[in-house]
C-alpha positions in Angstrom: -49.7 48.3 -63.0 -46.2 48.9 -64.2 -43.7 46.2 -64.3 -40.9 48.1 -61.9 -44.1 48.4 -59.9 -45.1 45.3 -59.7 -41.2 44.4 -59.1 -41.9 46.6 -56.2 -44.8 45.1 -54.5 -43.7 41.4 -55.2 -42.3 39.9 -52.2 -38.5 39.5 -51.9 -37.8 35.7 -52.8 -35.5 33.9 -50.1 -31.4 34.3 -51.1 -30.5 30.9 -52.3 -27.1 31.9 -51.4 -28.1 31.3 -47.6 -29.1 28.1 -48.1 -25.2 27.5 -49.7 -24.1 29.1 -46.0 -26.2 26.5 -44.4 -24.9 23.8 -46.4 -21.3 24.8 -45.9 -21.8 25.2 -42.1 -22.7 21.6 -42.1 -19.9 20.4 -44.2 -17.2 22.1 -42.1 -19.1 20.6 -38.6 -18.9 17.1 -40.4 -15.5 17.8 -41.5 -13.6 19.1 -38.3 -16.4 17.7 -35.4 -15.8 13.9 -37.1 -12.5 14.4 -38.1 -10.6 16.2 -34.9 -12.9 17.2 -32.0 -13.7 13.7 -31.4 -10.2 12.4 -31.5 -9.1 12.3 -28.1 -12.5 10.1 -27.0 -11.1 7.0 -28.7 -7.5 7.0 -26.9 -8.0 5.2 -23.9 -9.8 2.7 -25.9 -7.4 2.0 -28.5 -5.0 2.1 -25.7 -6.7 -0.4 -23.9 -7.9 -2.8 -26.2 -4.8 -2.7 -28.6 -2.0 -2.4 -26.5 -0.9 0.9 -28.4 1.0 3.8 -26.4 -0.3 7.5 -26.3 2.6 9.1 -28.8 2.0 6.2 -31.3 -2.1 7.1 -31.1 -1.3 10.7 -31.2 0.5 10.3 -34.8 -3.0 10.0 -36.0 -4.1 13.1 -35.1 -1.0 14.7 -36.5 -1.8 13.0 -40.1 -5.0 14.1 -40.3 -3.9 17.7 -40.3 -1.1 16.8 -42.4 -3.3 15.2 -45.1 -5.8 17.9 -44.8 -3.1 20.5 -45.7 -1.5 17.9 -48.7 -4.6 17.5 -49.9 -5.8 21.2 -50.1 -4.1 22.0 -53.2 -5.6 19.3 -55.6 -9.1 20.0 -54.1 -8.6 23.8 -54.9 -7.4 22.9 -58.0 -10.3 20.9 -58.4 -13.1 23.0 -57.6 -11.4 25.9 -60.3 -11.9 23.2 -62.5 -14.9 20.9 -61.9 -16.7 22.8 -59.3 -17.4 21.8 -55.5 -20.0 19.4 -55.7 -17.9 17.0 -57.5 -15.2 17.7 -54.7 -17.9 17.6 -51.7 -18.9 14.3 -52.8 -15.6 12.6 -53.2 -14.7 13.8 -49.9 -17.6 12.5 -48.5 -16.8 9.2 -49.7 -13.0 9.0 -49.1 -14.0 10.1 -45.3 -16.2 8.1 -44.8 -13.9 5.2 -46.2 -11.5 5.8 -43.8 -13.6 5.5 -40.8 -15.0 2.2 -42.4 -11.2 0.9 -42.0 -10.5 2.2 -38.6 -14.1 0.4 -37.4 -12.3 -3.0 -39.1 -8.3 -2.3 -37.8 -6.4 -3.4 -35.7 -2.8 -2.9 -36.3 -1.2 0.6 -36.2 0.3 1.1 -39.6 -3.7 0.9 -40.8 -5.0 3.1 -37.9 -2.9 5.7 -39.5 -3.8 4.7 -43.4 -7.5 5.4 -41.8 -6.5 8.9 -41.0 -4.5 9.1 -43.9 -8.0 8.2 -45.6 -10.0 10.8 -43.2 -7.6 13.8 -43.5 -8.1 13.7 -47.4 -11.9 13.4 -47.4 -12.3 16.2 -44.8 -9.7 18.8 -47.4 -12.8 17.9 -49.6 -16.1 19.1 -47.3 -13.8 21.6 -45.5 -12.7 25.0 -45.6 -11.4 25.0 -49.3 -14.5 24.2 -51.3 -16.8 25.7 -48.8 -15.1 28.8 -48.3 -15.1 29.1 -52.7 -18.3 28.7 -52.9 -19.7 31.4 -50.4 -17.5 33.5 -51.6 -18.6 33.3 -55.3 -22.4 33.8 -53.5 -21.5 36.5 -51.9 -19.6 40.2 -52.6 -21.2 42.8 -49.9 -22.1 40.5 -47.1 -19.2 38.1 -48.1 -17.3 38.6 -44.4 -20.7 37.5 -42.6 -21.3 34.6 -44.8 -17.8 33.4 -44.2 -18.1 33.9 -40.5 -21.3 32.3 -40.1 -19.8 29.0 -42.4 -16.5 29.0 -40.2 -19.0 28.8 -37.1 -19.5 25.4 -38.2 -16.1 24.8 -36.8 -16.9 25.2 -33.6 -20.4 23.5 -33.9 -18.4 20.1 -35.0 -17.3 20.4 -30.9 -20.9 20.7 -29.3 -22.5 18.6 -31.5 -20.1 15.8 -32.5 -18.3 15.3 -28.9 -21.5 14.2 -27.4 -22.8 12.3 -30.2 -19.4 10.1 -30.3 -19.4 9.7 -26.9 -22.1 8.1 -26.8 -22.1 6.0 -29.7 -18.7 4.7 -27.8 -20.4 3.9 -25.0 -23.3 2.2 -27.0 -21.5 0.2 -29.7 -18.0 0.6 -28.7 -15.3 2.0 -30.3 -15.4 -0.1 -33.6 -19.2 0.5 -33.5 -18.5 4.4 -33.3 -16.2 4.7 -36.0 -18.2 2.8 -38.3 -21.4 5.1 -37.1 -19.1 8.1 -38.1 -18.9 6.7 -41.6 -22.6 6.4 -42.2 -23.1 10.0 -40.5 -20.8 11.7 -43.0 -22.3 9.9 -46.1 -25.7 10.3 -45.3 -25.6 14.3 -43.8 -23.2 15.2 -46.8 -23.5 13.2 -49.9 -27.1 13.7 -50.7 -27.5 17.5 -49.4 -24.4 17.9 -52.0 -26.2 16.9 -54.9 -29.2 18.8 -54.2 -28.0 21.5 -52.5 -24.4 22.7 -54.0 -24.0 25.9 -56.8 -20.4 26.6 -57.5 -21.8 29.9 -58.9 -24.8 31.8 -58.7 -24.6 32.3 -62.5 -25.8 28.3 -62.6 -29.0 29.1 -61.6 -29.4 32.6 -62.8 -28.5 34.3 -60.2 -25.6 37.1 -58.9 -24.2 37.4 -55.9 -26.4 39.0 -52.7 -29.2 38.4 -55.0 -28.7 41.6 -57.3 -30.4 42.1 -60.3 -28.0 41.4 -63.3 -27.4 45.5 -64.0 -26.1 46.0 -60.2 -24.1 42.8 -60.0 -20.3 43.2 -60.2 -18.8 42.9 -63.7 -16.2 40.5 -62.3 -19.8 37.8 -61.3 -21.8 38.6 -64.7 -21.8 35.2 -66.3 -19.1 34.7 -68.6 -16.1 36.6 -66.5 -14.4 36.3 -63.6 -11.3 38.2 -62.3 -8.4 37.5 -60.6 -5.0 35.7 -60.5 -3.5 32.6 -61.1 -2.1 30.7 -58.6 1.1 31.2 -60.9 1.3 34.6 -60.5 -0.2 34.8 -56.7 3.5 33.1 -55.9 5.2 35.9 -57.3 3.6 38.1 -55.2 5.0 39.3 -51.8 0.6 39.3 -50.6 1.3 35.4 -51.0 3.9 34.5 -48.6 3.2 36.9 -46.1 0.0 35.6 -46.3 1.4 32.1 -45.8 3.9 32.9 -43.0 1.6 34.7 -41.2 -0.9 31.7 -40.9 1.4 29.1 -40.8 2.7 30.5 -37.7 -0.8 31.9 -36.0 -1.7 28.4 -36.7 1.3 26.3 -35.4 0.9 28.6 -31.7 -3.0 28.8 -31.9 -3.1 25.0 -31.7 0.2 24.5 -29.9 -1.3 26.6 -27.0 -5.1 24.9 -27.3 -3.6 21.5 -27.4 -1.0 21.6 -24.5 -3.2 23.9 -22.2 -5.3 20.8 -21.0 -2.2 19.1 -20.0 -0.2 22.1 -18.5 -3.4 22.7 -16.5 -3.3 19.2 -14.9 0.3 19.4 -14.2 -0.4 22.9 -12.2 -2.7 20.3 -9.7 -5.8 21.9 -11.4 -8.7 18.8 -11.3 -10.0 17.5 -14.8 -13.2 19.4 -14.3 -11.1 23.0 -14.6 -8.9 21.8 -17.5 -12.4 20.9 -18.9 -14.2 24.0 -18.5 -11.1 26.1 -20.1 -11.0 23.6 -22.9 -14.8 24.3 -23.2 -14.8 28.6 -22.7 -11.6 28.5 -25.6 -14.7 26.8 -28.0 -17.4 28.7 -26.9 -14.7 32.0 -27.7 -13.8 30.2 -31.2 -17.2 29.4 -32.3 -18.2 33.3 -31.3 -14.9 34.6 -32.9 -15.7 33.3 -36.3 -18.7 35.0 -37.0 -17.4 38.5 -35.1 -14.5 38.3 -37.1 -16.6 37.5 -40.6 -18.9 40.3 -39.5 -15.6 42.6 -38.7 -14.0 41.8 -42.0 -17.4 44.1 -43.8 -16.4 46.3 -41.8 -12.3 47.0 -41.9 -9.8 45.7 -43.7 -9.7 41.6 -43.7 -5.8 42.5 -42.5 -6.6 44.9 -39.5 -9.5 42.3 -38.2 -6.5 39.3 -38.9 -4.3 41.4 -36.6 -7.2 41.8 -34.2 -7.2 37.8 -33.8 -3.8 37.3 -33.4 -3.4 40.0 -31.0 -5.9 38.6 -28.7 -4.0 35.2 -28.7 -0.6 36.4 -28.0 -2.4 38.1 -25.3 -3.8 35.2 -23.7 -0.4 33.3 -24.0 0.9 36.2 -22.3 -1.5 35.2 -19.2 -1.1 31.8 -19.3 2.8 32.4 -18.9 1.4 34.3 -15.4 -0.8 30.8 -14.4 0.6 28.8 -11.5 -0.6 26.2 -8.9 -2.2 29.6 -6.8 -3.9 31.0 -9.7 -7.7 31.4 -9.4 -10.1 30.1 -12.2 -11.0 33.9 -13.6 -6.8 34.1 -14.9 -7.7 30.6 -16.5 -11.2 32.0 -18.3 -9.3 35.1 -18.8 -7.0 33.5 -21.1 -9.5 31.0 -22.2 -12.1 33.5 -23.7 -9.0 35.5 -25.3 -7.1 32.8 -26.8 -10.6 30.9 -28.2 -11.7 34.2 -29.6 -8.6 35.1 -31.1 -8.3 31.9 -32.8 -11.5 32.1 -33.9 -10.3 34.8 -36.5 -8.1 32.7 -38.7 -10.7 31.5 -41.2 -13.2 34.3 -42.2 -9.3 36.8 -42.5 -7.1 34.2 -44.7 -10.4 33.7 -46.7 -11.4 37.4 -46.8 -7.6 38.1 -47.3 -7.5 35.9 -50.1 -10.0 36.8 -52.0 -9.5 40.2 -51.7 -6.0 40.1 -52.8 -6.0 37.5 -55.4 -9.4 37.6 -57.1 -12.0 34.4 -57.5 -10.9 33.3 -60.8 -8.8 30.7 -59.3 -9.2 31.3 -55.5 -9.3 27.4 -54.9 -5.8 26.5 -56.2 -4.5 29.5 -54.4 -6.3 29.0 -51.2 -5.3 25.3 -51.2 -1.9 25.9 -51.1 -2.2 28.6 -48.5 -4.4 26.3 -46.8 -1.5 23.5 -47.1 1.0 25.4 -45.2 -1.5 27.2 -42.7 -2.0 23.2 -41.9 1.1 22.3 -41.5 1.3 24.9 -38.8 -2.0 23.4 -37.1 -0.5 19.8 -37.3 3.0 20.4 -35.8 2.2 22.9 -33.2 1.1 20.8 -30.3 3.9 17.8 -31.7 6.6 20.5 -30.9 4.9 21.6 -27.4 4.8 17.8 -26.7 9.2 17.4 -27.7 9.9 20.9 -25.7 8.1 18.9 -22.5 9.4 15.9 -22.9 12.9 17.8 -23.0 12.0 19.7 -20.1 9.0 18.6 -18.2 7.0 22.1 -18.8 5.2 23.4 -21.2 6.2 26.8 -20.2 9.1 27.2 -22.6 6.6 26.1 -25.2 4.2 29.5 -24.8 7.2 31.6 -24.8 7.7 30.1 -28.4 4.1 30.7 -29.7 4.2 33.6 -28.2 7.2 34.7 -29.8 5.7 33.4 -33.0 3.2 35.9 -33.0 5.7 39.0 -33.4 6.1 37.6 -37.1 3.0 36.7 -37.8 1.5 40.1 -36.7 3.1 42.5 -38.5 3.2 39.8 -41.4 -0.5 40.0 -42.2 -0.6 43.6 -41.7 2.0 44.0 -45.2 -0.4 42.4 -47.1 -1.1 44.4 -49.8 -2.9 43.4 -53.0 -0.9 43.2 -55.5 -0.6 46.1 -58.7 -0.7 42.9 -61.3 -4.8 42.6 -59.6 -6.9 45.0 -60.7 -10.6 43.8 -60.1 -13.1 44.6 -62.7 
């Protein structure tokens, strides 16, 4: 028997590269689930217990996003440089260090040293190493592997909510956070060693699985093409790319944060704000891997523009909800703003990597990732000032809906630039 036909008749080993897409998945439901989706179920107790307010609690949540975008430049830089295990595992630790100090704290400046602490560690499991890594695994299929990864956003909600919930009412609060501590180290640190392959080249491998003569030239061990984050800056792609998100961002989370609230206000029961709060996750966690999936398809910039779209239109309905409004209008704009949002990580990653080439796509997504952050964290602060100032959050949605009339057409003038030629 020949040797292409015994290539022929050999069965098809499994794509290590899935097993990097499972890994990631996890990483990013560690990261976001432990680090944000279960914020809001400690309130009440630190309230209660420590005799803190709900705008001095809230600053926590603020500096987590705000040290998840600081951060994100250093661990891109880091991963061009060391690789992602490295980063994975020293995120691990440094997250898990700060919910070892919020389990022991008790006065407010080291609450928010704890998220300060948190916020860090999850930049280091999140979007910026994960998102490097599948996409050095990945060149045909790379929208779908993005998409399923970013789904672990959305899993951190279903999974983690519950969990902490009932570790609170269990072991209490203290209890809780020290449980979230042992559940990052143990689900992340040890899968990390074993598991994590910047490259594919490290273990003799290319991208989709190809045999070395049909993988890319710019994946072949020994090259790699693309831009520094030197000369990204200097290209218009860059900052169109980082107003675009900054904004989607800072109304994509304005609008998700304040609609619970605005709800309640209305005279709508808990229960409804609830189930709208639950159909905009079930619509993000769907979104991300549609949109992955859409970005094989089209243009990463076309599917971006998709996503942002669909949120402007459901701010567009929620400017329409009053007291008489019947629970379809709410899952109306529920399902279209939770979809739409679910867009922003498989575009800004496809749209990334695309335009800039993976020779240095963690320094460059970093900072991207820095500002799009800084868009997440202030976005509901600002809806919370505009109804303090004037009890409604309705002057809020006009904002981030306004928002998205530059951050549209923004993404859509992204064009790679002539300085990136890939090989």
């Amino acid at each position: 028997m020949s040797t292409r036909a015994s290539q022929i008749l050999r069965p098809r080993r499994f794509f290590y590269g899935y097993w990097i897409v499972a890994f990631t998945f996890l990483c990013l439901l560690i990261s976001i689930g432990c680090g944000s989706f279960i914020y809001s179920l400690f309130v009440q107790s630190l309230q209660s217990v420590l005799g803190w307010s709900r705008g001095e609690i809230m600053v926590g949540f603020t500096i987590f996003f705000v040290m998840m975008g600081v951060a994100s430049l250093p661990v891109g830089r880091l991963v061009d440089k060391r690789g992602a295990k490295l980063v994975i595992v020293l995120g691990a630790i440094v997250m898990g260090l700060g919910f070892v100090l919020l389990s022991v704290m008790s006065q407010l400046y080291l609450f928010y040293l704890g998220y300060v602490l948190v916020g860090t560690g999850a930049a280091g499991i999140g979007s910026v190493p994960c998102s490097a890594v599948v996409s050095n695994w990945f060149k045909k299929k790379r929208g779908l592997a993005v998409g399923l990864m970013s789904s672990g956003i959305g899993a951190g909600g279903v999974v983690m909510a519950p969990v902490a919930g009932y570790l609170i009412e269990m072991l209490g609060w203290r209890g809780a956070y020290f449980s979230m501590a042992v559940i990052v180290w143990l689900s992340i640190i040890p899968l990390a060693l074993l598991t994590v392959r910047t490259r594919p080249a490290e273990m003799g491998l290319h991208p989709d699985g190809a045999p070395v003569a049909e993988a890319p030239p710019e994946f072949r061990p020994g090259t790699s093409a693309g831009l520094t984050l030197r000369q990204a800056a200097a290209a218009s792609a860059f900052w169109l790319l980082a107003v675009s998100y900054l904004f989607g961002n800072f109304s994509s989370m304005g609008g998700l944060q304040s609609q619970g609230p605005n709800l309640i206000d209305l005279g709508f029961r808990t229960e409804a704000a609830a189930v709208a709060l639950g159909a905009i996750g079930f619509g993000s966690g769907v979104g991300k891997f549609i949109f992955g999936w859409l970005c094989d398809k089209m243009s990463a910039r076309y599917a971006s523009a998709i996503g942002l779209s669909l949120q402007a239109s459901g701010l567009i309905v929620v400017l329409q909800v009053d007291s008489s409004s019947s629970m379809a209008i709410i899952w109306t704009y529920s399902l279209l703003m939770g979809f739409g949002a679910g867009s922003w990580l498989p575009t800004v990653s496809m749209l990334t990597s695309n335009s800039f080439g993976l020779a240095h796509y963690g320094s460059i997504f970093g900072m991207i990732s820095l500002l799009l952050n800084l868009g997440t964290a202030t976005g509901p602060l600002v809806a919370g000032m505009l109804y303090d100032s004037m009890g409604t959050y309705h002057w809020a949605f006009v904002l981030f809906a306004a928002l998205y009339a530059i951050s549209l057409p923004a993404v859509l003038l992204v064009r790679r630039p002539k300085s990136f030629t890939p090989a």
